[in-house]
One Martini backbone bead per residue (centre of mass of N, CA, C, O) as a GRO file, in nm:
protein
   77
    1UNK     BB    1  -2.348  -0.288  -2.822
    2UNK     BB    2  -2.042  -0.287  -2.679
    3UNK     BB    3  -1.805  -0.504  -2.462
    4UNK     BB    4  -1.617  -0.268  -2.513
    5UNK     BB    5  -1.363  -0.047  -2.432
    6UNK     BB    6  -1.189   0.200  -2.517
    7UNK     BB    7  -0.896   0.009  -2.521
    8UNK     BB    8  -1.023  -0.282  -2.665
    9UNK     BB    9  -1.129  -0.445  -2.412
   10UNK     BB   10  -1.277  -0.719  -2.326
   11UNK     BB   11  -1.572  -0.731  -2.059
   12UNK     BB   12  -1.777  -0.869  -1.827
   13UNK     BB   13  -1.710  -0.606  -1.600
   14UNK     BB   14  -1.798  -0.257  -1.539
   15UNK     BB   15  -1.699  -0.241  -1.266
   16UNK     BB   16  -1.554  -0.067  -1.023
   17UNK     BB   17  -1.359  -0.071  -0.846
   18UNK     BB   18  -1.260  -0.139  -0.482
   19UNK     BB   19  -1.138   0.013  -0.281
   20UNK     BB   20  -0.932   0.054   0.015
   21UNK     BB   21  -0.897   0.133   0.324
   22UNK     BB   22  -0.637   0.174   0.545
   23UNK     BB   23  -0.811  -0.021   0.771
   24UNK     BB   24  -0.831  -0.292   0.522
   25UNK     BB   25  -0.501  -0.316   0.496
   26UNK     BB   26  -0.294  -0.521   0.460
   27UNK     BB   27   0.038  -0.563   0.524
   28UNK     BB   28   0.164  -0.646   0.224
   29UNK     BB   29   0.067  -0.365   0.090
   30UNK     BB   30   0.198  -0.163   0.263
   31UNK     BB   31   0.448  -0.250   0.198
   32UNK     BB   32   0.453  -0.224  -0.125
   33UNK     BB   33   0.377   0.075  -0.130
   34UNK     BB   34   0.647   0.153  -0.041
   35UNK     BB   35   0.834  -0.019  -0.191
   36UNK     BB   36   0.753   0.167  -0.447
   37UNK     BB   37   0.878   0.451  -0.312
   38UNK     BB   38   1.160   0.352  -0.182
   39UNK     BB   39   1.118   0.145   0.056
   40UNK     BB   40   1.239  -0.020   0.341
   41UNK     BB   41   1.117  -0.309   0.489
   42UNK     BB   42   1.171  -0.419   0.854
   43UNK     BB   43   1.049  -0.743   1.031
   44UNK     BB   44   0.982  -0.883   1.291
   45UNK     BB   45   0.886  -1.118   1.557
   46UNK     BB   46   0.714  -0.844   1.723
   47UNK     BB   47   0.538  -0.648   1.537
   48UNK     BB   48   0.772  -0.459   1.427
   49UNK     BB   49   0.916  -0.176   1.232
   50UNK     BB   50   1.159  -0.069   0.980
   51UNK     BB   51   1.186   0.199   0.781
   52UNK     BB   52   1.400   0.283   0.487
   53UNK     BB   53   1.549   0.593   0.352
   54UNK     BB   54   1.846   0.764   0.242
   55UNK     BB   55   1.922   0.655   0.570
   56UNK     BB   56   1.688   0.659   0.669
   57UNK     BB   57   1.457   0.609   0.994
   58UNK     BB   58   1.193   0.411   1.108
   59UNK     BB   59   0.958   0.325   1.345
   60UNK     BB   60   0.755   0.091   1.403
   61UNK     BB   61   0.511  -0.073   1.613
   62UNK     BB   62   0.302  -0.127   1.438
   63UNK     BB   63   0.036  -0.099   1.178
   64UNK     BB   64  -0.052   0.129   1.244
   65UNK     BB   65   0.241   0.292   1.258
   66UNK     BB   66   0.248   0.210   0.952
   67UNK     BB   67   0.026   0.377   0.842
   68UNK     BB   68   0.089   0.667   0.933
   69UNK     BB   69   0.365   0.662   0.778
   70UNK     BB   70   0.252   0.634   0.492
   71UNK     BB   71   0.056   0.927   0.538
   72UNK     BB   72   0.329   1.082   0.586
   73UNK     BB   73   0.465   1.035   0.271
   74UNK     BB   74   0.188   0.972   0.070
   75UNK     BB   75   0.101   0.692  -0.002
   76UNK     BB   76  -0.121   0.716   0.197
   77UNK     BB   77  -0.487   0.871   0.181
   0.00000   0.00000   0.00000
């Protein structure tokens, strides 16, 4: 039997990634999945957000009102 996946990539460990689930996501991962549809995040000082795309925008008021907002545009599931 090969050590080898379907893709011809030889791997040490064929197990499975683990997800984060949207409560154990950090702060930088959560802003990159934004920015990566298209938002622009930007924080402040006192730990609120401003998100914008297309001209709106949007406040969040901590992390957690950011993953709210993060789950409300389809970003996280």
């Amino acid at each position: 039997m090969s050590d080898r996946n379907s893709n011809g990539l030889a791997a040490a460990n064929n197990q499975p990634a683990k997800l984060q689930t949207a409560t154990a996501l950090p702060t930088d991962f959560t802003i990159e999945l934004l920015a990566k549809s298209g938002h622009q995040v930007s924080s402040s000082s006192n730990g609120d957000f401003t998100v914008s795309k297309y001209g709106y925008w949007a406040h969040c008021e901590d992390l957690d009102a950011l993953k709210a907002f993060a789950r409300k545009v389809g970003v996280l599931k």
